[in-house]
Each structure stands twice: as C-alpha cells, then as structure tokens.
C-alpha positions as CSV (number, residue, x, y, z in Angstrom):
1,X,9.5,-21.0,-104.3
2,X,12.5,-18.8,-103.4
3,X,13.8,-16.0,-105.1
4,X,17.3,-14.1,-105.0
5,X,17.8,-10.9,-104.4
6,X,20.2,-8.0,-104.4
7,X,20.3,-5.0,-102.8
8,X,22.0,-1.5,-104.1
9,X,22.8,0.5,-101.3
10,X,23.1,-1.9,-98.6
11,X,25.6,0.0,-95.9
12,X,22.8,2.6,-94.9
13,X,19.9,2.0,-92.7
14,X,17.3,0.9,-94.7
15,X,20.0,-1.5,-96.2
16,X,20.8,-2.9,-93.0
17,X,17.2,-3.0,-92.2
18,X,16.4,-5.1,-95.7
19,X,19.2,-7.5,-94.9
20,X,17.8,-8.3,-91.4
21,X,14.4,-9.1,-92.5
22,X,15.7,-10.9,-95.6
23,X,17.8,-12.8,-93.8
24,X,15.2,-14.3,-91.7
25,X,12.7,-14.6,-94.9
26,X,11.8,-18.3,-95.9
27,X,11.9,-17.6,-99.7
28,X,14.5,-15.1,-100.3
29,X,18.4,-15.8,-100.6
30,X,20.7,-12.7,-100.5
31,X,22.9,-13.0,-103.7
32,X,24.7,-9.6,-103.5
33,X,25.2,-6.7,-102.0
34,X,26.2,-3.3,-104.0
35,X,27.4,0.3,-102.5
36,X,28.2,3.5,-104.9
37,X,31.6,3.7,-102.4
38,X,35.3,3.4,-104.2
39,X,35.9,0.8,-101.7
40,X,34.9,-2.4,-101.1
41,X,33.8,-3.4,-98.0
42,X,32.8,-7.3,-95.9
43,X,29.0,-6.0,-94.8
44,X,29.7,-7.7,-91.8
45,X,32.6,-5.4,-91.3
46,X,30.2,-2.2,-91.9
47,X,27.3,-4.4,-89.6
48,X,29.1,-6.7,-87.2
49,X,25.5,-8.1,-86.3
50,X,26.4,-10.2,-89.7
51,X,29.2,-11.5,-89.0
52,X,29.1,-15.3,-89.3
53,X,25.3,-14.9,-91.0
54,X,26.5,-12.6,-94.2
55,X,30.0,-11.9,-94.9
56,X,28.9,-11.0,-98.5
57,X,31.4,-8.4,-100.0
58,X,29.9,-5.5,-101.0
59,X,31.0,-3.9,-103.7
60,X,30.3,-1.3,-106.9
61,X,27.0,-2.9,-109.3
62,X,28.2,-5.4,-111.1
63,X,25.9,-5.8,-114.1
64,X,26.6,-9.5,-114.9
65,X,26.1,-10.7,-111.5
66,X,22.7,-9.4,-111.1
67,X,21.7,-10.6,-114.8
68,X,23.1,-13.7,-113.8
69,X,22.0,-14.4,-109.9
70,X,18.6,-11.4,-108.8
71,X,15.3,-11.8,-109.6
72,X,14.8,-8.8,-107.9
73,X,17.0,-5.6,-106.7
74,X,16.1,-3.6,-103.8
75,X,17.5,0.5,-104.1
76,X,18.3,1.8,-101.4
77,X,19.5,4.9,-102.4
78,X,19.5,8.4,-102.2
79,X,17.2,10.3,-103.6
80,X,18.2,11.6,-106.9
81,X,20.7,8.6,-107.1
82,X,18.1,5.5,-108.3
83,X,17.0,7.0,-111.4
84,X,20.7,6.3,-112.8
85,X,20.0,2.4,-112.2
86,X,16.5,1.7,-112.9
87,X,16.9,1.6,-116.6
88,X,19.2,-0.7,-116.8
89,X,18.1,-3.2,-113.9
90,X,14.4,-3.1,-116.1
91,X,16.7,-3.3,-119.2
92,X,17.8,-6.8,-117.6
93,X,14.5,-8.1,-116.4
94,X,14.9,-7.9,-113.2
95,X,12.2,-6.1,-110.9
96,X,13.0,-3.6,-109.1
97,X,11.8,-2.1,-105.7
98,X,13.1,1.3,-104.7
99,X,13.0,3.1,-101.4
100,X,13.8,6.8,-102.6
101,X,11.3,9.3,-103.9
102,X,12.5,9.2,-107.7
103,X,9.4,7.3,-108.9
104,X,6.7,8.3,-106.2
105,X,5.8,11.9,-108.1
106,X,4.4,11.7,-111.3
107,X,4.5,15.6,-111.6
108,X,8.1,16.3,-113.0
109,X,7.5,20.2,-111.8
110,X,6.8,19.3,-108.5
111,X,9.8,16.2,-108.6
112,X,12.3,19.0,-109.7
113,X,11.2,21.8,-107.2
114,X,11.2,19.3,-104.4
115,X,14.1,17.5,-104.3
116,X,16.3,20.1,-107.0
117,X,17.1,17.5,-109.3
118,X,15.9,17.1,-112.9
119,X,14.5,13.9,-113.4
120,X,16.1,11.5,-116.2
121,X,14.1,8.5,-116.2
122,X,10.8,10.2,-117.5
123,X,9.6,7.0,-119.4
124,X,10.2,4.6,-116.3
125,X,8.3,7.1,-114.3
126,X,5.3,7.3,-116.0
127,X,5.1,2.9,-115.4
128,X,6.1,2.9,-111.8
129,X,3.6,1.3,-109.5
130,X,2.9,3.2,-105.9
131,X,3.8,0.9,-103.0
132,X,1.1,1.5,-100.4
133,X,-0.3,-2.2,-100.2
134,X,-3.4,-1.4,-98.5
135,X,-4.6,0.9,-101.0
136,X,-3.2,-0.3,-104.6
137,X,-2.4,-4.3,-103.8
138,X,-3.9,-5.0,-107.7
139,X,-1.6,-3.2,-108.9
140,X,1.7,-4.2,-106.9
141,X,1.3,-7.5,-107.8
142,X,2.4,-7.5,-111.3
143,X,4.8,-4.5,-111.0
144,X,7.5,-4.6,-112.8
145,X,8.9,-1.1,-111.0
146,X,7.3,0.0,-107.7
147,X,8.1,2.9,-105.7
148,X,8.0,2.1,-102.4
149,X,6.3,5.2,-99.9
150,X,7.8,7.7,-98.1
151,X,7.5,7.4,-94.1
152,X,5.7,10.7,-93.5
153,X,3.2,9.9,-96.3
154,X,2.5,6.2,-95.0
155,X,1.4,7.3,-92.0
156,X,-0.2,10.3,-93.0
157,X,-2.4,8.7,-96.3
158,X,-3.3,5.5,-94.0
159,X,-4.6,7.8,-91.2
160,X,-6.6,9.9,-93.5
161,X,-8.2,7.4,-96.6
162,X,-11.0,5.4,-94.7
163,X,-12.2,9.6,-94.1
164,X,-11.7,10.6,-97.8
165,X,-13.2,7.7,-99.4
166,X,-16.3,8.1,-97.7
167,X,-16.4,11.5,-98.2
168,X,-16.2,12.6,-94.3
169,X,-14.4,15.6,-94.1
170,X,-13.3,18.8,-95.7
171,X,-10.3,18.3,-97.8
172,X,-9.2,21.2,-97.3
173,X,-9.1,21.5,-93.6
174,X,-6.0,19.1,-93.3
175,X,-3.4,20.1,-91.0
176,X,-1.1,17.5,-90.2
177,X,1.5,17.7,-87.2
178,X,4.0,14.9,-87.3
179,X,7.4,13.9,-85.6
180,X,9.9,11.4,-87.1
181,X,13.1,10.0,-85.1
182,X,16.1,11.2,-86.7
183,X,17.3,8.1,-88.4
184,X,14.6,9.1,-91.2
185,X,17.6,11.6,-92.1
186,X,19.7,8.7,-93.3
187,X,23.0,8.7,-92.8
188,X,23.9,12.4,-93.1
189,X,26.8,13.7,-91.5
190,X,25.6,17.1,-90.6
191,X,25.5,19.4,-88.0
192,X,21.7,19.4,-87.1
193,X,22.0,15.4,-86.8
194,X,24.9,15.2,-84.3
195,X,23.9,14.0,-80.8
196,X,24.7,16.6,-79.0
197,X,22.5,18.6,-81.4
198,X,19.1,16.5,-81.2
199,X,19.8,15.2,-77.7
200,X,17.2,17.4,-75.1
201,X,16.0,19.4,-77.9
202,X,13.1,19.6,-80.2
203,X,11.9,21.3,-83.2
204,X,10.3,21.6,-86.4
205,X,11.8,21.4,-89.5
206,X,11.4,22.0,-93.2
207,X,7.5,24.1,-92.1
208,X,6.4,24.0,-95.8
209,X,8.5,22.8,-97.7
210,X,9.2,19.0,-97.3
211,X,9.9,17.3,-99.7
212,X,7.0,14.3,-98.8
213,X,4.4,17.1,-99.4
214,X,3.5,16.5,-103.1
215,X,3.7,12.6,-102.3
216,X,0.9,13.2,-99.7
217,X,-1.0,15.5,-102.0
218,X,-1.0,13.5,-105.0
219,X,-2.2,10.4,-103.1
220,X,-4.7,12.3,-100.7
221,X,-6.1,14.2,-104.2
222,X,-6.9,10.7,-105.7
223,X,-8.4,9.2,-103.0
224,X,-11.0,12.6,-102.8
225,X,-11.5,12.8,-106.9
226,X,-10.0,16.4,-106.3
227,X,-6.7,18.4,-105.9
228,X,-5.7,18.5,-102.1
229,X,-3.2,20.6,-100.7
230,X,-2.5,20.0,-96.9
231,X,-0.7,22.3,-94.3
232,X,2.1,19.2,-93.2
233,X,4.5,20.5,-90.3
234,X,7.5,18.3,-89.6
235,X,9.1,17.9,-86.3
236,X,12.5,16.4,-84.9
237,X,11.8,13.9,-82.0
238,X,15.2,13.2,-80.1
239,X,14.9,9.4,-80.5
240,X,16.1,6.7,-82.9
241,X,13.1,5.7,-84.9
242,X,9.3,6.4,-85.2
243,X,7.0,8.7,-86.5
244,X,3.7,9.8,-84.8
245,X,1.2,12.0,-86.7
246,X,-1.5,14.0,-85.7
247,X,-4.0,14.7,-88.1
248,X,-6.9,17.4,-87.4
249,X,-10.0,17.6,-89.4
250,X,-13.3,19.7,-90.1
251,X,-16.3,17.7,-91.0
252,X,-17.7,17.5,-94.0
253,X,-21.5,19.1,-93.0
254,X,-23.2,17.5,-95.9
255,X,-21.8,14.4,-94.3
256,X,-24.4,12.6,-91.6
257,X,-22.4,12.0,-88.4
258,X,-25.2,11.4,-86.0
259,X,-24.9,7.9,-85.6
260,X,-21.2,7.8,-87.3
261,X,-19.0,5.4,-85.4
262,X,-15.2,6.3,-86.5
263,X,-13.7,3.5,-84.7
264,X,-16.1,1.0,-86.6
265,X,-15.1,3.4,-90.1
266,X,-12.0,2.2,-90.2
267,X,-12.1,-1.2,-88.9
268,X,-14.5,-2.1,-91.6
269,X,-11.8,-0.3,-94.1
270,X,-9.0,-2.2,-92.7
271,X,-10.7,-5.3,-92.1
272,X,-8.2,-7.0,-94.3
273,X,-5.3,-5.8,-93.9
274,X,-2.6,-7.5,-91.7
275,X,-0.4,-4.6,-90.4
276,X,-3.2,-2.2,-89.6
277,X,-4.2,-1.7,-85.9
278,X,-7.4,0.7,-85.3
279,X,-7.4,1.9,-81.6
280,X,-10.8,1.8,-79.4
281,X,-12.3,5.4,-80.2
282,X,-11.0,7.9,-78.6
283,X,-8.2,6.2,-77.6
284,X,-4.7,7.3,-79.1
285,X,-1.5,4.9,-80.3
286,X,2.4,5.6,-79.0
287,X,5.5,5.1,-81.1
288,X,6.1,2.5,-78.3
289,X,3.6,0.6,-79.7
290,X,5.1,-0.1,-83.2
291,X,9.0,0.3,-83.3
292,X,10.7,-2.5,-84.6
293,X,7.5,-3.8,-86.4
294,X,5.3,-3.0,-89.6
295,X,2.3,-2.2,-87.8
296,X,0.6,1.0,-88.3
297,X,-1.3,1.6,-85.4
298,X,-4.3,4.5,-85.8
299,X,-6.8,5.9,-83.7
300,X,-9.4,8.5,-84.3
301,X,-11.4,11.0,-82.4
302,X,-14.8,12.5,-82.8
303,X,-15.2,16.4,-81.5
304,X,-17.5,17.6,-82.5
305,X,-17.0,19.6,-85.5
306,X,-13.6,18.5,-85.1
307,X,-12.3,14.8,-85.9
308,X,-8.2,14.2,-84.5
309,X,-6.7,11.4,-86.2
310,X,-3.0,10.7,-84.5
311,X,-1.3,7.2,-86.4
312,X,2.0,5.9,-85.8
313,X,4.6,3.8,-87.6
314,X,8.4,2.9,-87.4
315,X,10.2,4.9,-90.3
316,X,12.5,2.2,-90.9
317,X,10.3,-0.6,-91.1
318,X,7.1,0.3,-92.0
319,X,8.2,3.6,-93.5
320,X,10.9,2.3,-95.4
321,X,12.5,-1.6,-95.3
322,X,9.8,-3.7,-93.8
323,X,7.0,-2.4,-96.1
324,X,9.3,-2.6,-98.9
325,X,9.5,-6.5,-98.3
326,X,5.9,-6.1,-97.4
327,X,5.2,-5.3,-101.0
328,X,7.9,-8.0,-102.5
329,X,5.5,-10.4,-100.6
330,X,2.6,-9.3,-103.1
331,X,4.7,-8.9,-106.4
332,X,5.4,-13.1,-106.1
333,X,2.9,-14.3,-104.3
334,X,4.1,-15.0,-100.9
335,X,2.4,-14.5,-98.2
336,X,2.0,-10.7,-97.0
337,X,2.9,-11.6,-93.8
338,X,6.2,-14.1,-94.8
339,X,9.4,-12.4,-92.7
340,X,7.7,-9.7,-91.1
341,X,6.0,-11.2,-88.2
C-alpha cells in the first residue's frame, strides 16, 4: 500500500524534517508541497539537500490538487495558523496530521490565554485525537484529525506516566526543569534567537508561563483521575536540537516502595513500545544519545523520599516531525517503525 501526501508549511524545520523522513519512507509519495508565502518557491532552492530528490514547487494551497492527489496533509504551521485549514482539508476527506498546538487543548480558556488567539475551529477541536502513541495508539488509528504533541510535553508526560498510573507519587510535587535547543523556536527572526545571542549563554525562559503548560496538565491530570498543575521551568540550551528534562518527585507514602524497582516500573510499562529506551536505574540519558532519532531515552532514580526522573528527546524528530510520521504509521496500518529507523 502507498499513500500520498502533502505537506502545508513545508519551508520551516519541521517541514524540512517531514520531507526527509518521507522521502525515505517505503509507502508514502510526496505529492505537494504548500507555503502561506506570496512567492513561489523550488523546495530544493529553499533546502538544497533536495535538489535532484524533490524539486517539487511549492506554492500557496491549492484546494483541487490536494482533493485530487493527498490522502493525507501534514501542517506544519504556526500556531494559531492551522485552525484556518483544518476545516476544509476534513471538508475534503483528507486526514489530517498537525504539528502546532491548535487541537492539543481542549480547554478554549486556557487555548486563548496561552497562545492569545481565539480559537475558530471549536467543532473540529472537540474530535481531535492526541498524538502520543504510547499512550492513546486505539485511538490514533482511526483519527480522522490528530494533533500531534508538543516537544516539552512528550518528554515530560512519557517520563512521568508509568509513575502516575500506578499511583507512585504526589501529583502535586512535580517540578520539572527542562532545556530545549533553540530550533524548537522555529524559524523566528528575533533578537533572543540570533547566534551571537544564544552562543556561550544560557537561560531560562518563559518561568510560568509556557505555553506547553496546559498541554502537560491536561494529559498529566488524566493519567492521575485528578487536576494536576505542575511548576514547568524552561531553559535555552546553546545548541541546535534536543530537549533534556529533569523531573523531581515526592512519593506517594501510601504507596509501598520497599521492594519497588523503578527501572523494572517502566520497562514493564514500555515493554512494547519501539522508540522507548529505559536506562539501568540510577543511570541518567544525554541529548547525545537521541538527536537525529525518535528515541525517547528515560531513566529514573530512587532517593529516598525523593524519585528524579531526567528523559530526553530530539525536538524535531521525536518532538515534532519524526513522531508525526510515527503516528501516520498507526492511522494506516504500516508498521510503527516504517521510515524511522
């Protein structure tokens, strides 16, 4: 079986990141390739890495051609931006896979307040499937609309729901302390993401406010069967890509530890699961370990009252592109692993 696919959005990273996978996928065939720019442009001209492997035009959606030649469209949008094509690519019957946070929050209160846009795809929303294969596969497969996870929160949920489930720890004792390369910034041309800004510095950003925070809770708060509200500080690595989180805990002390072996925890949790890595206890993964693959690599800690989770992940591939694919793999079928390993 082979499918076609577009992809809306397709001169930023995560689009250049979708093509390269695609491209190397045994049932996908890259049928177009949209921007929202006045101009077109030859994506090998924006990616010269292309040239001679996809010299695809890309150009402003072109309704007819995706009715006509996708099965599925990829956004890889802003946020704020995808809620002004899902209608009509669902209108069409295509599926559609989106890698901004316009479907993830299923509170419109905290969607607005978060990312200061009102939301104008309410009905959609309320049908959009959550992307985190691990933990809602069932549901992925028949999706018709999935909302692919934040980077912060797929590292952060993965590293924390083998504890919740089993009831192991205090929800609300959850401080999280993560780092992200800057390319989980997009393509911004600001100030604060110039080279000569990042390079030799480093810093926390957004203490408070991110705008992944309600993505984490609202995940977090179903996997407990109660509301969760975790203290999430982000931080500014000066590197490319990567995101390492550290995760410290209080036990739950109803909760019998005594013979608990955390390690074993979340192997038995994961035992299925393809791109999940559990370290030896007590031993702690690097972003080395997982750039340029869709690993998530996690270990755990036991100190006494304390338990220090630390996972990490690529932002652009398991945080964003690869896991995207990852979960297009599900919705027909294919294997989870086909053009990711």
């Amino acid at each position: 079986m082979q499918i076609q696919v577009g992809i809306i959005g397709a001169t930023g990273h995560t689009g250049e990141v979708l093509i390269e996978l695609l491209l190397k996928h045994p049932h996908v065939r890259i049928t177009h390739l949209f921007n929202t720019a006045k101009k077109a442009q030859v994506i090998s001209d924006v990616f010269p890495q292309f040239k001679k492997r996809l010299d695809l035009v890309c150009t402003k959606p072109d309704w007819v051609k995706i009715k006509k030649d996708c099965d599925l469209v990829f956004l890889a949008l802003p946020h704020t931006v995808s809620m002004k094509f899902v209608p009509k690519l669902l209108s069409l019957g295509k599926r559609v896979i989106d890698l901004s946070a316009d479907y993830r929050i299923k509170n419109l209160i905290l969607y607005e307040k978060f990312y200061k846009h009102k939301h104008e795809d309410k009905i959609n929303l309320k049908n959009a499937v959550y992307g985190l294969p691990e933990l809602n596969r069932a549901s992925i497969k028949s999706a018709k609309l999935l909302a692919n996870p934040g980077c912060y929160p797929t590292s952060i949920i993965l590293a924390l729901a083998p504890l919740l489930t089993n009831n192991l720890i205090d929800p609300a004792s959850i401080i999280v302390d993560a780092k992200s390369g800057v390319s989980g910034a997009g393509k911004k041309m600001e100030k604060e993401f110039l080279f000569s800004e990042i390079d030799g510095d480093f810093r926390a950003y957004k203490v408070g406010v991110h705008q992944h925070t309600p993505e984490i809770n609202q995940v977090l708060s179903t996997l407990a069967g109660r509301s969760i509200n975790i203290t999430f500080v982000p931080h500014l690595l000066p590197i490319e890509r990567g995101i390492l989180s550290t995760i410290y805990l209080k036990k739950n002390p109803q909760a019998k530890f005594k013979s608990m072996n955390l390690e074993a925890l979340f192997k038995k949790f994961y035992t299925r699961e393809p791109f999940i890595r559990i370290k030896p206890q007590g031993a702690f993964p690097r972003i080395k370990d997982v750039v340029k693959t869709n690993f998530c690599d996690i270990g755990v800690g036991d100190f006494g009252q304390t338990i220090i989770v630390i996972s990490v992940i690529d932002n652009l591939l398991k945080g964003a592109s690869a896991q995207a694919i990852q979960n297009m793999n599900i919705m027909y079928g294919f294997s989870e692993t086909a053009g990711l390993l």
